[in-house]
N, CA, C and O atoms as CSV, one atom per row, in Angstrom:
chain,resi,resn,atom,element,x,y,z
A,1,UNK,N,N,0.821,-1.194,0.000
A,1,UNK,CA,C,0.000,0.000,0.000
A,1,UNK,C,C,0.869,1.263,0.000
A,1,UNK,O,O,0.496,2.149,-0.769
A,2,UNK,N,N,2.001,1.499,0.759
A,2,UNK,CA,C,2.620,2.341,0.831
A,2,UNK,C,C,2.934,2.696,-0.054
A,2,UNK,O,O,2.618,3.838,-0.387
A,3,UNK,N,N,3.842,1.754,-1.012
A,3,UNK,CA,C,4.355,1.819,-2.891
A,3,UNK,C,C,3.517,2.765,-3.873
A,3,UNK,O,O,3.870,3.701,-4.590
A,4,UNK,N,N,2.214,2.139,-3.623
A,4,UNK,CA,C,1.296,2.420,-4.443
A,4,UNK,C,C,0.959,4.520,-4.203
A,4,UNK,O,O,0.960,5.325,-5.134
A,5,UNK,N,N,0.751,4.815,-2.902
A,5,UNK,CA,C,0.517,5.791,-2.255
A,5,UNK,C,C,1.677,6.522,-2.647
A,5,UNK,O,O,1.604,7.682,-3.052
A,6,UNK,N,N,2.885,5.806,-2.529
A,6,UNK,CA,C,4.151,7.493,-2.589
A,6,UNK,C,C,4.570,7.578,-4.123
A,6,UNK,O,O,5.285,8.525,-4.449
A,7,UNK,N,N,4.131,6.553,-5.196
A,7,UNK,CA,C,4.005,6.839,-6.124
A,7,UNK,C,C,2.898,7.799,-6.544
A,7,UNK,O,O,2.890,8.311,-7.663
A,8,UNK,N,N,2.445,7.912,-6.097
A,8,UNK,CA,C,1.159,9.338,-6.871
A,8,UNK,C,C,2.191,10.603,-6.416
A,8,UNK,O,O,1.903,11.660,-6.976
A,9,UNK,N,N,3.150,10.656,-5.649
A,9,UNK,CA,C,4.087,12.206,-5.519
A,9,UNK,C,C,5.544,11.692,-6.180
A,9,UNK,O,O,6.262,10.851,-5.637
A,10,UNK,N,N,5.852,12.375,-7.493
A,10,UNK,CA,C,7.041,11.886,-7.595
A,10,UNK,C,C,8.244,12.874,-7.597
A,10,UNK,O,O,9.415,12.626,-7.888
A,11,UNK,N,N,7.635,14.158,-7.168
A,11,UNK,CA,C,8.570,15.269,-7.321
A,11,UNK,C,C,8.087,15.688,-5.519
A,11,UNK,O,O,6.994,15.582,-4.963
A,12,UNK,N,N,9.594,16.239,-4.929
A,12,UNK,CA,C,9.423,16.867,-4.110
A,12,UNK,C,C,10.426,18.119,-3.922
A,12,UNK,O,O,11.294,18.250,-4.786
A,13,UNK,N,N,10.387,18.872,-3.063
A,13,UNK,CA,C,11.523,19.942,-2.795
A,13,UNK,C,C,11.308,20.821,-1.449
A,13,UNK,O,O,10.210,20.922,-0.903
A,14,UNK,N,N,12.883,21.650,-0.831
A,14,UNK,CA,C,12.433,22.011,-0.118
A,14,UNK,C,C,13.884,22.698,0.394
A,14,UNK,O,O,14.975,22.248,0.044
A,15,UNK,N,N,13.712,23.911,1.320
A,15,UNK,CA,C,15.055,25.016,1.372
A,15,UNK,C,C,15.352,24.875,2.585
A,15,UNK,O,O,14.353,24.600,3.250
A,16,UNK,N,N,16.541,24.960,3.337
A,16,UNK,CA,C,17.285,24.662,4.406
A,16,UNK,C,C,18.702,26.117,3.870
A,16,UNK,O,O,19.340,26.408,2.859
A,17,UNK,N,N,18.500,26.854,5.944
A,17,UNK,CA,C,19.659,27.981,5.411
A,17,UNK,C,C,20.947,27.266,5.803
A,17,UNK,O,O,20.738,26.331,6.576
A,18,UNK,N,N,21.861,27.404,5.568
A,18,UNK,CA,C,23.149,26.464,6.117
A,18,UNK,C,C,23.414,27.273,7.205
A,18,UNK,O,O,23.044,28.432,7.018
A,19,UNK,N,N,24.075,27.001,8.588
A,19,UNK,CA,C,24.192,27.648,9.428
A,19,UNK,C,C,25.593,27.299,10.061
A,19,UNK,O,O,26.018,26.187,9.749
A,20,UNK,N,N,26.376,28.049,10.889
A,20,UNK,CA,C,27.712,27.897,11.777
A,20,UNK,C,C,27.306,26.779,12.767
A,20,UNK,O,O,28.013,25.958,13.352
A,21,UNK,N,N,26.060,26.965,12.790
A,21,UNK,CA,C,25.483,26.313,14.202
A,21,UNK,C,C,25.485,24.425,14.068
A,21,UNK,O,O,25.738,23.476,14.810
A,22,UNK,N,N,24.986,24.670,12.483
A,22,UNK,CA,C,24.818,23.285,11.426
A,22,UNK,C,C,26.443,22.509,11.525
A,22,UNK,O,O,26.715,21.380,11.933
A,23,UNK,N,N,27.078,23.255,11.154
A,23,UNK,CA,C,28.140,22.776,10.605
A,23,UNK,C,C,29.456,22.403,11.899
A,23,UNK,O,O,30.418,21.648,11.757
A,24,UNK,N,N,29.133,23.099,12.947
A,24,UNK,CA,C,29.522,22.919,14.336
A,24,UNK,C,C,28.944,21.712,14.645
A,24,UNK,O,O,29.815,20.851,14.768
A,25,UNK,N,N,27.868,21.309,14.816
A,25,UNK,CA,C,27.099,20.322,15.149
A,25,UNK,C,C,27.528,18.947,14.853
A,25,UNK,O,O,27.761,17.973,15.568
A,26,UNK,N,N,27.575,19.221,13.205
A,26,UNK,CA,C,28.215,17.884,12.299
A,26,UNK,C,C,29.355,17.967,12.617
A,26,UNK,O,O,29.814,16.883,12.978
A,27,UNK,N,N,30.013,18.753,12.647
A,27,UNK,CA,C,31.428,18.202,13.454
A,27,UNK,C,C,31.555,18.151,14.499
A,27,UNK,O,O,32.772,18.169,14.684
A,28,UNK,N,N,30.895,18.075,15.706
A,28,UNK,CA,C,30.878,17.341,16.928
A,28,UNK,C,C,30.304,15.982,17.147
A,28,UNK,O,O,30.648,15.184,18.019
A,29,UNK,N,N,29.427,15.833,16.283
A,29,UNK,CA,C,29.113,14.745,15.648
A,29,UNK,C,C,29.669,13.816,15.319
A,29,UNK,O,O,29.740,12.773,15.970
A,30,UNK,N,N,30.277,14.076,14.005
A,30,UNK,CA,C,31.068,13.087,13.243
A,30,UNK,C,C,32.094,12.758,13.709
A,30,UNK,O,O,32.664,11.687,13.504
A,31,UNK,N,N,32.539,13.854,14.557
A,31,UNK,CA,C,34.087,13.962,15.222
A,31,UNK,C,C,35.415,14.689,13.967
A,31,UNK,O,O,36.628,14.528,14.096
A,32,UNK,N,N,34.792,15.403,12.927
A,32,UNK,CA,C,35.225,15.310,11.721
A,32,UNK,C,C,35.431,16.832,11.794
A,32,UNK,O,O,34.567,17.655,11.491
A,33,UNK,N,N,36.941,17.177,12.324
A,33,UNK,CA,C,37.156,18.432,12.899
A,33,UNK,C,C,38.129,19.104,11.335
A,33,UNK,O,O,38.252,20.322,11.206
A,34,UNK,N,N,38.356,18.735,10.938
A,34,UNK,CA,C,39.392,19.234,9.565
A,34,UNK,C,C,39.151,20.800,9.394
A,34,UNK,O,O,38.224,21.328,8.781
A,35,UNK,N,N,40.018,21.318,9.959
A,35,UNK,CA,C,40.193,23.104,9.692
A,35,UNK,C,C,39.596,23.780,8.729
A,35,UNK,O,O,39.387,24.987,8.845
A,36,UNK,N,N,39.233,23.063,7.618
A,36,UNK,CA,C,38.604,23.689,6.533
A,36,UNK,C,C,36.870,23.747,6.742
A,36,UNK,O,O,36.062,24.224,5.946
A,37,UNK,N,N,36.518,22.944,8.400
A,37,UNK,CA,C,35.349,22.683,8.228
A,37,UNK,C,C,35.068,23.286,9.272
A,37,UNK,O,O,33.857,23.418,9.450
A,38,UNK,N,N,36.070,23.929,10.443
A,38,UNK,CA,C,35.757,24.663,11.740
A,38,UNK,C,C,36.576,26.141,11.440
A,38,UNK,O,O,36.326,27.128,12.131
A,39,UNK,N,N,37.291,26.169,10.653
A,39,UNK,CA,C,38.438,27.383,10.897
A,39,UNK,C,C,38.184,28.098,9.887
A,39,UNK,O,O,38.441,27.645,8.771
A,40,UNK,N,N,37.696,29.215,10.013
A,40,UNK,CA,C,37.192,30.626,8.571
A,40,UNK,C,C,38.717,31.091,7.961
A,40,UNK,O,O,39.162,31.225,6.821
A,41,UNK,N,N,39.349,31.288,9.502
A,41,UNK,CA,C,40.977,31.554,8.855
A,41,UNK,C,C,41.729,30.343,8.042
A,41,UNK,O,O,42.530,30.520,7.124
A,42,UNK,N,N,41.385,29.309,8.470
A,42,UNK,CA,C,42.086,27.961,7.619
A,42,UNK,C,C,41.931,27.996,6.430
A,42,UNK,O,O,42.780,27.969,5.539
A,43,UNK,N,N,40.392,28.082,6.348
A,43,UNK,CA,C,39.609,27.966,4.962
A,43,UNK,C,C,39.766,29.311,3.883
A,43,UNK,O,O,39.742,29.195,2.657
A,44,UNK,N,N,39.931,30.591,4.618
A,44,UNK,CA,C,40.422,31.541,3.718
A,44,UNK,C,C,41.876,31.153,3.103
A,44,UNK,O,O,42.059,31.437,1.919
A,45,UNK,N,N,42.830,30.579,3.765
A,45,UNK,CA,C,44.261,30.317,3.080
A,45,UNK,C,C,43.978,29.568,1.979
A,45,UNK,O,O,44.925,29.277,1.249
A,46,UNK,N,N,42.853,29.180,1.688
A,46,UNK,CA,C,43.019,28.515,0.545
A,46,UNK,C,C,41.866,28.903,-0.642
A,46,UNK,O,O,41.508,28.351,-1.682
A,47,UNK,N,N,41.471,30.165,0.076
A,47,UNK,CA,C,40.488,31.038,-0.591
A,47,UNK,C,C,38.752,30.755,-0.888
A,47,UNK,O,O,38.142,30.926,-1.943
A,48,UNK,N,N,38.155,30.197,0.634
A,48,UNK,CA,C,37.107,30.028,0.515
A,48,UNK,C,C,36.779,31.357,1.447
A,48,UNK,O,O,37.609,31.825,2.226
A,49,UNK,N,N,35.502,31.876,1.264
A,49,UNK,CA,C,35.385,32.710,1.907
A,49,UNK,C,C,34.602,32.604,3.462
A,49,UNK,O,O,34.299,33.578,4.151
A,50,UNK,N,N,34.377,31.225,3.795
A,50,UNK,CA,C,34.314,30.974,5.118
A,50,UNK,C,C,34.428,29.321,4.929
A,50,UNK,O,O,34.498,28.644,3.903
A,51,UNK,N,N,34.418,28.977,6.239
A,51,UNK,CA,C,34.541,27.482,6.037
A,51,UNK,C,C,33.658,26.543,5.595
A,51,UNK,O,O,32.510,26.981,5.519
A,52,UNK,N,N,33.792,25.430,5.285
A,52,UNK,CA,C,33.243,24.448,3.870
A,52,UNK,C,C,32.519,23.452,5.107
A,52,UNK,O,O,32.954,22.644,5.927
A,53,UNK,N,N,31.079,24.034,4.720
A,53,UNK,CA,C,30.466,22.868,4.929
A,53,UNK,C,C,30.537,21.218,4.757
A,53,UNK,O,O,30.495,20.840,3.587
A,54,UNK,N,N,30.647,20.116,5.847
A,54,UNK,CA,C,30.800,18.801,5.206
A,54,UNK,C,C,29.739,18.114,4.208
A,54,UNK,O,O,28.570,18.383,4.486
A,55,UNK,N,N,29.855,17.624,3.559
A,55,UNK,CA,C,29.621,17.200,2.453
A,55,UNK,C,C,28.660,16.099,2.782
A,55,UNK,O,O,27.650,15.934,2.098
A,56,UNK,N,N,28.932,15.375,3.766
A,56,UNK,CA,C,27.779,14.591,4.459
A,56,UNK,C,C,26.965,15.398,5.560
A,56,UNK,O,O,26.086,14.689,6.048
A,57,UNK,N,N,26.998,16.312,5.936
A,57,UNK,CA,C,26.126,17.324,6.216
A,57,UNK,C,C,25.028,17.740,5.096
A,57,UNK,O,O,23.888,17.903,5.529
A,58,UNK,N,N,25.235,17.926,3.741
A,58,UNK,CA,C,24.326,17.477,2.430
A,58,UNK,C,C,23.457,16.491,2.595
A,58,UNK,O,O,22.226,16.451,2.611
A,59,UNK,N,N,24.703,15.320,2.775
A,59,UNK,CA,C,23.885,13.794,2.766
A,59,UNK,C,C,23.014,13.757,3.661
A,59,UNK,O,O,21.896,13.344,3.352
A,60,UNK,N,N,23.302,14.203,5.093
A,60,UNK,CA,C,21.915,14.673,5.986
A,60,UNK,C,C,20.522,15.426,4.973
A,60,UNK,O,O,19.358,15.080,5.176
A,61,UNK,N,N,20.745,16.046,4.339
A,61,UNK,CA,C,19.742,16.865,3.638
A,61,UNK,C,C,18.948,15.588,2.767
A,61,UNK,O,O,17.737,15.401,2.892
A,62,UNK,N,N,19.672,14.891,2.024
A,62,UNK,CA,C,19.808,13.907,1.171
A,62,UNK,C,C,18.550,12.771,2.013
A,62,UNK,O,O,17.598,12.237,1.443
A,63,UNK,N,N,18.903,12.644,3.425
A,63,UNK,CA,C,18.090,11.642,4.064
A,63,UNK,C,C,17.208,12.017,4.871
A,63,UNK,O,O,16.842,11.288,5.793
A,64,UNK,N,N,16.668,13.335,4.642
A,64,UNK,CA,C,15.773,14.300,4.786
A,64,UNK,C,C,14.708,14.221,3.752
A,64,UNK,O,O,13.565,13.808,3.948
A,65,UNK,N,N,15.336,14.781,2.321
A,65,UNK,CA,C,14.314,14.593,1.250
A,65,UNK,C,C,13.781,13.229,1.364
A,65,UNK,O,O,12.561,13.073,1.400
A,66,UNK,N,N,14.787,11.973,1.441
A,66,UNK,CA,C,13.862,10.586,1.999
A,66,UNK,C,C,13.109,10.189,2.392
A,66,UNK,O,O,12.217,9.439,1.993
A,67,UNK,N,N,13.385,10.707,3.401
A,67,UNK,CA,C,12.755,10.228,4.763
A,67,UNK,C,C,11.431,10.844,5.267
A,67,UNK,O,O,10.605,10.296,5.997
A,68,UNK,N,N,11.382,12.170,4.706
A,68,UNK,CA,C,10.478,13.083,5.083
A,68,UNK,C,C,9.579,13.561,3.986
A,68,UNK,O,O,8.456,13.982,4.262
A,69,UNK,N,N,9.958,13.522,2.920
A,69,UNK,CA,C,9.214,14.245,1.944
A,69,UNK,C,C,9.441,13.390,0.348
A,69,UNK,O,O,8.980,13.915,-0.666
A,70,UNK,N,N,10.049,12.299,0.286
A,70,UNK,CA,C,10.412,12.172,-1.172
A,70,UNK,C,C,10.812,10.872,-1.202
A,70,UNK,O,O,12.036,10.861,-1.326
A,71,UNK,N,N,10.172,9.293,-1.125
A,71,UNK,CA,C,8.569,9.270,-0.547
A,71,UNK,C,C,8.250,9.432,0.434
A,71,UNK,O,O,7.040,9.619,0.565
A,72,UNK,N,N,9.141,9.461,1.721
A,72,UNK,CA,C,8.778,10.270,3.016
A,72,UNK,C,C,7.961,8.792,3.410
A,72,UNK,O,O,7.464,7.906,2.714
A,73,UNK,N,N,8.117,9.047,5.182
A,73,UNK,CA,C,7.346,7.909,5.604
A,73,UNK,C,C,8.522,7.146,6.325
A,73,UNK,O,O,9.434,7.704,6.934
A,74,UNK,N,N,8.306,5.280,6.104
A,74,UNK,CA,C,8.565,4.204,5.872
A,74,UNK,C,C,9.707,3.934,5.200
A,74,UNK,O,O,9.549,2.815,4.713
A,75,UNK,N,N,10.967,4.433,4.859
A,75,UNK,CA,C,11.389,3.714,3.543
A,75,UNK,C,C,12.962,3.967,4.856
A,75,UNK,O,O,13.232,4.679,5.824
A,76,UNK,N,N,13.707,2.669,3.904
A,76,UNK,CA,C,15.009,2.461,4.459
A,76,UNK,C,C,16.024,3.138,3.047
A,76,UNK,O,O,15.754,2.948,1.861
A,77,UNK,N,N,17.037,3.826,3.496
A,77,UNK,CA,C,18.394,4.369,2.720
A,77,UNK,C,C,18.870,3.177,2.484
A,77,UNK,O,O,19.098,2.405,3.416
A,78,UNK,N,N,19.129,2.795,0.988
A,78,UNK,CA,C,19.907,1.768,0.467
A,78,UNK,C,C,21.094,2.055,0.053
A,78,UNK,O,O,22.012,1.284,0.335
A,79,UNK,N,N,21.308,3.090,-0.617
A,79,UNK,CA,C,22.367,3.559,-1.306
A,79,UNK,C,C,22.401,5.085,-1.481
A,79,UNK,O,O,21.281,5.594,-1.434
A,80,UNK,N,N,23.335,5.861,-1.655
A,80,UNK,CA,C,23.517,7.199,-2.280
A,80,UNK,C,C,24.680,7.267,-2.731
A,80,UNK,O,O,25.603,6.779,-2.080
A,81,UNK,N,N,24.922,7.947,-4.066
A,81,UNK,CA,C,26.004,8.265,-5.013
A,81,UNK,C,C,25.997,10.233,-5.193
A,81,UNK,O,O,25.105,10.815,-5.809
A,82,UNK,N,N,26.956,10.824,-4.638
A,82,UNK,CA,C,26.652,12.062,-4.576
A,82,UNK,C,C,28.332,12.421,-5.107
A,82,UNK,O,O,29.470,12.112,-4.753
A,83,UNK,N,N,27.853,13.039,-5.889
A,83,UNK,CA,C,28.719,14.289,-6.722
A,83,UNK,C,C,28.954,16.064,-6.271
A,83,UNK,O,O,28.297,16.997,-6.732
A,84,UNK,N,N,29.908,16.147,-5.406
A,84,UNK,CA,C,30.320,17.507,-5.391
A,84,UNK,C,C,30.368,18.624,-6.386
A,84,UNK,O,O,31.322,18.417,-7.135
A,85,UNK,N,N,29.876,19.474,-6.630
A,85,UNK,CA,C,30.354,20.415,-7.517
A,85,UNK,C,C,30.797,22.035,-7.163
A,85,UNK,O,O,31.394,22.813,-7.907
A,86,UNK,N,N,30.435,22.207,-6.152
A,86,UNK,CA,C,30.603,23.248,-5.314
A,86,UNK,C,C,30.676,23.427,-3.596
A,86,UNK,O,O,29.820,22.917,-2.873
A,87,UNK,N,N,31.614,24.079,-3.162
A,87,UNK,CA,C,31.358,24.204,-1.801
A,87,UNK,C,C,30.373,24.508,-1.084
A,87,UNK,O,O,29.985,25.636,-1.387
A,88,UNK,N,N,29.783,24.056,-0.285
A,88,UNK,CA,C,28.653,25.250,0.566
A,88,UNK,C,C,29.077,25.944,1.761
A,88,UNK,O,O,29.574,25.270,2.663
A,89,UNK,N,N,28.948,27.241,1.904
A,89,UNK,CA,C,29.081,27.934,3.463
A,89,UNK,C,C,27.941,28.385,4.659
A,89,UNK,O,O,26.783,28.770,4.500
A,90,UNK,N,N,28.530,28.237,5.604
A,90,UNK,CA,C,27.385,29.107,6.664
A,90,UNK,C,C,26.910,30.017,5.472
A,90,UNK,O,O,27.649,30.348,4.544
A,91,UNK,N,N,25.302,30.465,5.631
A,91,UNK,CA,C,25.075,31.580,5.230
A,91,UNK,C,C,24.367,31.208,4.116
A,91,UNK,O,O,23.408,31.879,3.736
A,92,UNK,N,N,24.854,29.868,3.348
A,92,UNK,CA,C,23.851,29.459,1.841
A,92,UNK,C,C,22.474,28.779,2.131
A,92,UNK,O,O,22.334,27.811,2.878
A,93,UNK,N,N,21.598,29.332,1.529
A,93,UNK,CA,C,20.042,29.103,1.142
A,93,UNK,C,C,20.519,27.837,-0.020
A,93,UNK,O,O,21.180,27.915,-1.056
A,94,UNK,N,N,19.912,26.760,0.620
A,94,UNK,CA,C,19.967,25.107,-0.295
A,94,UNK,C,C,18.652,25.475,-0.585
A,94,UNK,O,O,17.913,26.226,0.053
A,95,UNK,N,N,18.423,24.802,-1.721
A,95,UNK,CA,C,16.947,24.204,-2.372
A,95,UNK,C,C,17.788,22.862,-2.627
A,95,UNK,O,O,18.795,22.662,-3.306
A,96,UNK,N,N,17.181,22.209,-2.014
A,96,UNK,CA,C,16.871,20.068,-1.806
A,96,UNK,C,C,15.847,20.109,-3.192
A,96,UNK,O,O,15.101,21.078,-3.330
A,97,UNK,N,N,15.855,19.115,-4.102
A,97,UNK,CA,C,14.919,19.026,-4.684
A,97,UNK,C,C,15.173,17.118,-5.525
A,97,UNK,O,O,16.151,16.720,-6.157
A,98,UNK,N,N,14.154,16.513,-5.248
A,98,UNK,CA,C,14.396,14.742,-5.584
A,98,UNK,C,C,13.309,14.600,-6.405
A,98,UNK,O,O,12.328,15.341,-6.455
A,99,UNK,N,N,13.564,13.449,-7.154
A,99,UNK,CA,C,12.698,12.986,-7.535
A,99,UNK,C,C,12.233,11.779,-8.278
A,99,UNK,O,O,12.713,11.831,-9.410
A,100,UNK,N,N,11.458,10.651,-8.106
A,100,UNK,CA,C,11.224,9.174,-8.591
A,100,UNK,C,C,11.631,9.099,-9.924
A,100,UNK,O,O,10.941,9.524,-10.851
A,101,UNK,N,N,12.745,8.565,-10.059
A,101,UNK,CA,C,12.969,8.191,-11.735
A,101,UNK,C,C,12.785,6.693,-12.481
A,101,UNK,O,O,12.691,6.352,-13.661
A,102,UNK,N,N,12.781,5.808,-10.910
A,102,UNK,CA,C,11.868,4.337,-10.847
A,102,UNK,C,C,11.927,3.789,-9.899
A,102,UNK,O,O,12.604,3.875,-8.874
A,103,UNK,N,N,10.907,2.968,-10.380
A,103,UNK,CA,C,10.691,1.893,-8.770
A,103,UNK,C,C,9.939,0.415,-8.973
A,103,UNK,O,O,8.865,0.294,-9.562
A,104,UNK,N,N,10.254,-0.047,-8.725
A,104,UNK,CA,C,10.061,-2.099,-8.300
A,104,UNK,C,C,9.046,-2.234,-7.370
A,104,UNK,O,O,9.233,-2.231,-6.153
A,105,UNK,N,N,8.087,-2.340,-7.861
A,105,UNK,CA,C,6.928,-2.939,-6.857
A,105,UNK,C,C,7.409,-4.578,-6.799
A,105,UNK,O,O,6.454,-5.052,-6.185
A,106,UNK,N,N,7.995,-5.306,-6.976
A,106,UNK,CA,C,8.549,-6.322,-6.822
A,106,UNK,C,C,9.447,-6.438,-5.667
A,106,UNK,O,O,9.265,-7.388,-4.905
A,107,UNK,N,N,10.477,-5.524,-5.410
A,107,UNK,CA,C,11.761,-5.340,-4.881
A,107,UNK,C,C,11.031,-4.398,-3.975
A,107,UNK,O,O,11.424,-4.655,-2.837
A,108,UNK,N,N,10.072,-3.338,-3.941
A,108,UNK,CA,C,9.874,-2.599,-2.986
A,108,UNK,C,C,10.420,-1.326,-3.615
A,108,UNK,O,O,9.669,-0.363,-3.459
A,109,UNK,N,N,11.434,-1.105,-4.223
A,109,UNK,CA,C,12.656,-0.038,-4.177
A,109,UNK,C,C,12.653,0.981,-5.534
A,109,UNK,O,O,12.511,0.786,-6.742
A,110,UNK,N,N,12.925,2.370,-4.542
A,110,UNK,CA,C,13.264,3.290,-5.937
A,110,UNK,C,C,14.300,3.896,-6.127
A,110,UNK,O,O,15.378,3.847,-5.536
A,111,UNK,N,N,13.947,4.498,-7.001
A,111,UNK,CA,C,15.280,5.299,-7.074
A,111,UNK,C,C,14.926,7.155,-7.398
A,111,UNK,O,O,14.164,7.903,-8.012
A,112,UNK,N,N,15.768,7.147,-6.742
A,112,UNK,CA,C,15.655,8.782,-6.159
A,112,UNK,C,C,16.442,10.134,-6.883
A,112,UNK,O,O,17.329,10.450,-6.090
A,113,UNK,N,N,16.472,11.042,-8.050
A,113,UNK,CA,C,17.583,11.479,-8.281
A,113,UNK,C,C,17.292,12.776,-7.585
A,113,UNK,O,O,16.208,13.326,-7.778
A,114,UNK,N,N,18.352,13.392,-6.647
A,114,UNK,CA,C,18.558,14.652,-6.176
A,114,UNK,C,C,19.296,15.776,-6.788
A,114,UNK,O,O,20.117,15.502,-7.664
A,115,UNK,N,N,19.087,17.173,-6.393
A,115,UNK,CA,C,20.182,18.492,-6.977
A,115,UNK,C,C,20.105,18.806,-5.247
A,115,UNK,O,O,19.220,18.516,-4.443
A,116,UNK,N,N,21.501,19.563,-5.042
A,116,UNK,CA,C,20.986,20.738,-4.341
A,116,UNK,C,C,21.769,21.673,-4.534
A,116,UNK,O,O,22.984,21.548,-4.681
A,117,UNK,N,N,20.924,23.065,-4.559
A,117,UNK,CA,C,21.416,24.191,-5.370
A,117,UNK,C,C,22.031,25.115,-4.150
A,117,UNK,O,O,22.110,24.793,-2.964
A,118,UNK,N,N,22.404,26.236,-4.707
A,118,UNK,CA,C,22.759,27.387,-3.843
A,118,UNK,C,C,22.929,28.713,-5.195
A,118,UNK,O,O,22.979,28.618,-6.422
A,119,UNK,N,N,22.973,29.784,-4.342
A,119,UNK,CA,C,23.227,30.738,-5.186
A,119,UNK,C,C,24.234,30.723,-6.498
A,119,UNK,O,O,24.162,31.103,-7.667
A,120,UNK,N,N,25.149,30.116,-5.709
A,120,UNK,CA,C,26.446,29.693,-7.429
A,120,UNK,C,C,25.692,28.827,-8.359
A,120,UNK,O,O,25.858,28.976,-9.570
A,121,UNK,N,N,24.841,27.894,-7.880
A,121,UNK,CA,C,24.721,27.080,-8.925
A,121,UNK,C,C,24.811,25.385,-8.109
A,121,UNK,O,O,24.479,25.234,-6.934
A,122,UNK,N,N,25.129,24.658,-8.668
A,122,UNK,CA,C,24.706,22.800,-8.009
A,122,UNK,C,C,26.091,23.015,-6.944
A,122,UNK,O,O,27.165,23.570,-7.173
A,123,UNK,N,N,25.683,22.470,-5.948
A,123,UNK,CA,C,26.371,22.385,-5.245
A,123,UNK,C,C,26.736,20.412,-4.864
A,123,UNK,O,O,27.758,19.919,-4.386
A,124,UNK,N,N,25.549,19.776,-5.279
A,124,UNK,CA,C,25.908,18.656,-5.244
A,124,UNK,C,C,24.531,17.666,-6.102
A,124,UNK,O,O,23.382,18.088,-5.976
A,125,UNK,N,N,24.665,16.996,-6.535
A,125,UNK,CA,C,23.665,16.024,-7.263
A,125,UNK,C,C,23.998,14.476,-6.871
A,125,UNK,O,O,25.069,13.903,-6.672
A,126,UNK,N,N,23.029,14.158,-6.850
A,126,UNK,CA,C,23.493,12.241,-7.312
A,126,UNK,C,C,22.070,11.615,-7.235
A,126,UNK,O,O,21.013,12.225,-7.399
A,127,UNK,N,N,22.255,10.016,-6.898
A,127,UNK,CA,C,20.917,9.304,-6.703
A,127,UNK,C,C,21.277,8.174,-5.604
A,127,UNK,O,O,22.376,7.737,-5.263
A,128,UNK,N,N,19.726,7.791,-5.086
A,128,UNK,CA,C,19.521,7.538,-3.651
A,128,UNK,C,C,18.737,6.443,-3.886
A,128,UNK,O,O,17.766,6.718,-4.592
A,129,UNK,N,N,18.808,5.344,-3.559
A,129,UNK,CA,C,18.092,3.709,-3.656
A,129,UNK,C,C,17.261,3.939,-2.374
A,129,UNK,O,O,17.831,4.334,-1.357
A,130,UNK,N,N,15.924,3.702,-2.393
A,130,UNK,CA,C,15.327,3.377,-1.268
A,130,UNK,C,C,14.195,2.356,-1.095
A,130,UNK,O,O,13.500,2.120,-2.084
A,131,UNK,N,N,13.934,1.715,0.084
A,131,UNK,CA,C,13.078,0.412,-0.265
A,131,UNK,C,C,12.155,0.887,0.768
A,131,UNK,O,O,12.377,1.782,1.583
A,132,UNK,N,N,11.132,0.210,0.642
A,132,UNK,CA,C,9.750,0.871,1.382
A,132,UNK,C,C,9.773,-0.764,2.110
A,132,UNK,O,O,9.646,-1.691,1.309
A,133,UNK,N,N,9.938,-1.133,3.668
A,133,UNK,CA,C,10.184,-2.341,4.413
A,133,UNK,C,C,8.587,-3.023,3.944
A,133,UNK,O,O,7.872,-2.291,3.259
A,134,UNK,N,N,8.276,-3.849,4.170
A,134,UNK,CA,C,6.926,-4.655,4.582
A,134,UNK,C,C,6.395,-4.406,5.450
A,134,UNK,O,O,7.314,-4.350,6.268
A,135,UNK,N,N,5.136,-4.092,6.199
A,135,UNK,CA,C,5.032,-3.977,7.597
A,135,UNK,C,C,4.064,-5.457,7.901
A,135,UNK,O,O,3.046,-5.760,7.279
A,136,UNK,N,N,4.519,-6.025,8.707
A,136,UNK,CA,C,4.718,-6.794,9.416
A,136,UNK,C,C,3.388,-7.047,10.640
A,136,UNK,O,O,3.538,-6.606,11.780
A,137,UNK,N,N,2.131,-7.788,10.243
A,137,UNK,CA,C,0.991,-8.013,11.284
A,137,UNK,C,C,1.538,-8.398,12.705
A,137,UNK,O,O,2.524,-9.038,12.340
A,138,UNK,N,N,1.563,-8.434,13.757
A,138,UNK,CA,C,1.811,-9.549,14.997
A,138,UNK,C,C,0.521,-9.865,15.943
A,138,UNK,O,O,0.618,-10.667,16.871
């Protein structure tokens, strides 16, 4: 039933501001302290103009559109293939935007292709396998 249901939405989207607060977080988190991802002065030596959001901090976004909105619900992360193309900083307005390019009512599973933008332009793209579980009477 579920299959059937998150197939009638196959486009979703949705904006997240990037924040110091965000990116502090994920690196207390991850434990994933790399100067370019806590230090504005680090990250200027190499001419970003503040420090570089992690990239699986995205992938958080990534299992957001999933999970929440795109088919949202029920569904387990199988896979993601994500392509960098730009940095993101504190301060960037993302547009998340996914969407069903197929799916296996057999297997359960779709497939998901994502963008997410920022003012420059893509900041990252790829695609996301997800399976919608069985639910299970007891």
């Amino acid at each position: 039933m579920m299959m059937e249901q998150t197939l009638k939405k196959r486009k979703a989207e949705f904006r997240v501001l990037m924040t110091q607060e965000m990116i502090h977080a994920f690196a207390d988190l991850s434990g994933d302290k790399n100067p370019l991802h806590v230090s504005p002065e680090h990250a200027a030596q190499f001419g970003f103009p503040d420090r570089v959001a992690h990239g699986m901090l995205l992938g958080g976004l990534v299992s957001q559109l999933v999970g929440e909105h795109l088919p949202g619900g029920d569904v387990l992360l199988l896979s993601v293939k994500m392509d960098f193309h730009q940095p993101t900083h504190a301060g960037d307005e993302l547009m998340v935007r996914g969407e069903i390019v197929s799916d296996s009512p057999s297997t359960r599973t779709m497939e998901i292709q994502f963008q997410i933008h920022h003012s420059r332009g893509v900041a990252c793209k790829g695609t996301a396998l997800v399976q919608v579980p069985q639910r299970r009477n007891r």
